[in-house]
C-alpha positions in Angstrom: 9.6 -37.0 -9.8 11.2 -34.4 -11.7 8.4 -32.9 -13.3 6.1 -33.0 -9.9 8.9 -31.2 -8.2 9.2 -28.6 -10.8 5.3 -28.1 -10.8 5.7 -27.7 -6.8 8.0 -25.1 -7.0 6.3 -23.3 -10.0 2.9 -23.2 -7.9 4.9 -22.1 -4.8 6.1 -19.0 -7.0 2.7 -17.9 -8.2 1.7 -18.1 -4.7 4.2 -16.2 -3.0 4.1 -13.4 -5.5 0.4 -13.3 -6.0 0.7 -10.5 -2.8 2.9 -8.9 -5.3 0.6 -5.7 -6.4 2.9 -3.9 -8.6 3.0 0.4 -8.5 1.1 0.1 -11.7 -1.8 -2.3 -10.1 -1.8 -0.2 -7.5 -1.8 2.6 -9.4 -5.2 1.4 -11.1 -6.6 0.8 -8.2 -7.4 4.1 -8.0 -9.1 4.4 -11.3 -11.5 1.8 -10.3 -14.6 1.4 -7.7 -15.1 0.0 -4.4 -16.4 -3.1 -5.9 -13.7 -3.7 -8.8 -11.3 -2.9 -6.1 -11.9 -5.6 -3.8 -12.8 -8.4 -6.6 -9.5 -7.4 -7.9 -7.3 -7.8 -4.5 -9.5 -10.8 -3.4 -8.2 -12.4 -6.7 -4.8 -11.6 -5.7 -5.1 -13.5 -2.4 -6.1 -10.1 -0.1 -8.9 -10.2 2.6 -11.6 -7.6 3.4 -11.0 -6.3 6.9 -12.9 -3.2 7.5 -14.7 -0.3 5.9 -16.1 2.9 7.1 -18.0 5.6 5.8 -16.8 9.1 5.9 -18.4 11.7 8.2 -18.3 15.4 7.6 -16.2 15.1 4.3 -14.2 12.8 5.1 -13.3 10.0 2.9 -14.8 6.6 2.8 -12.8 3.7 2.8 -11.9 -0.4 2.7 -9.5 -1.8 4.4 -8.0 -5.2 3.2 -4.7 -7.3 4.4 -2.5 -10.4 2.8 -1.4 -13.0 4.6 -3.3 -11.8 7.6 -2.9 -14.2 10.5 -5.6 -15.5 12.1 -4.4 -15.3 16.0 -4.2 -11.8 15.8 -4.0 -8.5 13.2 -0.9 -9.3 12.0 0.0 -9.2 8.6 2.6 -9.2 5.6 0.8 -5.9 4.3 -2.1 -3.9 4.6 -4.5 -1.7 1.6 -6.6 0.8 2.6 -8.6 2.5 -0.7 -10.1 5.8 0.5 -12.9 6.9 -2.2 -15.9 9.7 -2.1 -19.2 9.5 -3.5 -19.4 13.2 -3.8 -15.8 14.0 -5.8 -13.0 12.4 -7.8 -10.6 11.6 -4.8 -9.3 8.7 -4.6 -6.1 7.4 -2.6 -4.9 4.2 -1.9 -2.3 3.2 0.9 -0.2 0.3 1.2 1.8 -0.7 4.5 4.5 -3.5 4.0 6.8 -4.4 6.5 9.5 -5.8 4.1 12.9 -3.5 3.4 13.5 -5.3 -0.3 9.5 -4.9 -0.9 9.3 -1.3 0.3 13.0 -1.0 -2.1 11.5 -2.5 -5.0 8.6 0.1 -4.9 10.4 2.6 -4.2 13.0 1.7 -7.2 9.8 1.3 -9.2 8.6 5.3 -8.2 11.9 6.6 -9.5 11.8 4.7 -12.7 8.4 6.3 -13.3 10.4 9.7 -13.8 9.0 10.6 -10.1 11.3 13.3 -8.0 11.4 13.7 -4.7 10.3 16.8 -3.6 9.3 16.8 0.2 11.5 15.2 2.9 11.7 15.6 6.3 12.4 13.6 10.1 10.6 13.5 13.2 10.9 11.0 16.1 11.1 7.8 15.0 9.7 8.9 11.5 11.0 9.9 7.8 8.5 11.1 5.4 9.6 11.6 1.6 7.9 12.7 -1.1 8.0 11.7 -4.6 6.0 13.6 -7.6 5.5 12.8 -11.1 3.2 14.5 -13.5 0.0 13.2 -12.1 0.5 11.4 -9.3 2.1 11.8 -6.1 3.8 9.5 -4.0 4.0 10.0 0.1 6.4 7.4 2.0 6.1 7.0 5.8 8.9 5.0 7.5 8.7 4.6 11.0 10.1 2.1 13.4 8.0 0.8 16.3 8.6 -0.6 19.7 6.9 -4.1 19.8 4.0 -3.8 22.1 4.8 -7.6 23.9 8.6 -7.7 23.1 11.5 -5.6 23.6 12.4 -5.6 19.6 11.5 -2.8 17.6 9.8 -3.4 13.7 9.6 -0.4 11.1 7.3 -0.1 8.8 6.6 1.5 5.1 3.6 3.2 4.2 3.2 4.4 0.6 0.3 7.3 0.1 -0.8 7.5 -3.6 -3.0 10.1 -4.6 -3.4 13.0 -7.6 -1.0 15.9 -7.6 -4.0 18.2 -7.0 -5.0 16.1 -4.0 -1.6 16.5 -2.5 -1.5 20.0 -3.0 -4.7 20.7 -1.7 -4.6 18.0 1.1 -1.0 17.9 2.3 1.1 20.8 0.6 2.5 23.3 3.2 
């Protein structure tokens, strides 16, 4: 009984952090194509939602969500990998609705040597923005009024992309 409970529990851990892309996944994410891409997060438990191609230089992209429920669009976090065919660009960004997930990234940033060096606030909204030599990271926070309750839920969006992206696509 023992070793069946202990075999429960270890399979219940896989599970539950199989969602668990680490900044360093994520960040190879970008390295890879569409196709690696989603073989890699359909692995990891993710689900294809969408996709679109991009018009008039805009980016393509794939959408993808964990634990996405199946009454409505609700889920634990969302992936979107935006790619060209026509450059190098590529950008991934992850929404999670967790405060210890979005701290455990972000903990995970600055241990990378990344500095924040962008912040600002604007109703219902704080944007940072962490750099490190290559990469850059852009964190959205913003809280929501639920559309069916009176509650409120924020959530954490994380923007990766190359320096030279952000400077060309964002930078003031």
């Amino acid at each position: 009984m023992k070793i069946l409970f202990t075999l429960l529990l270890f399979g219940l851990s896989i599970t539950s952090n199989s969602q668990n892309l680490t900044v360093e996944e994520i960040l190879s994410l970008r390295k890879k194509d569409i196709a690696n891409v989603e073989e890699h997060l359909t692995a990891k438990g993710w689900m294809f939602l969408s996709s679109e191609e991009g018009k008039d230089g805009d980016l393509n992209y794939a959408d993808f969500a964990y634990n996405k429920s199946t009454y409505n669009d609700n889920a634990d976090s969302f992936l979107s990998y935006f790619y060209s065919e026509t450059s190098v660009i590529t950008r991934i960004k992850l929404q999670i609705h967790s405060p210890a997930k979005y701290n455990a990234y972000l903990a995970r940033i600055k241990s990378l040597g990344c500095k924040l060096i962008d912040s600002n606030v604007s109703e219902s909204l704080i944007e940072k923005v962490y750099q490190g030599a290559t990469t850059t990271f852009r964190i959205t926070i913003e809280t929501k009024k639920s559309e069916y309750e009176s509650s409120s839920y924020t959530s954490y969006r994380i923007l990766i992309m190359a320096n030279s992206d952000y400077e060309l696509s964002y930078a003031g």
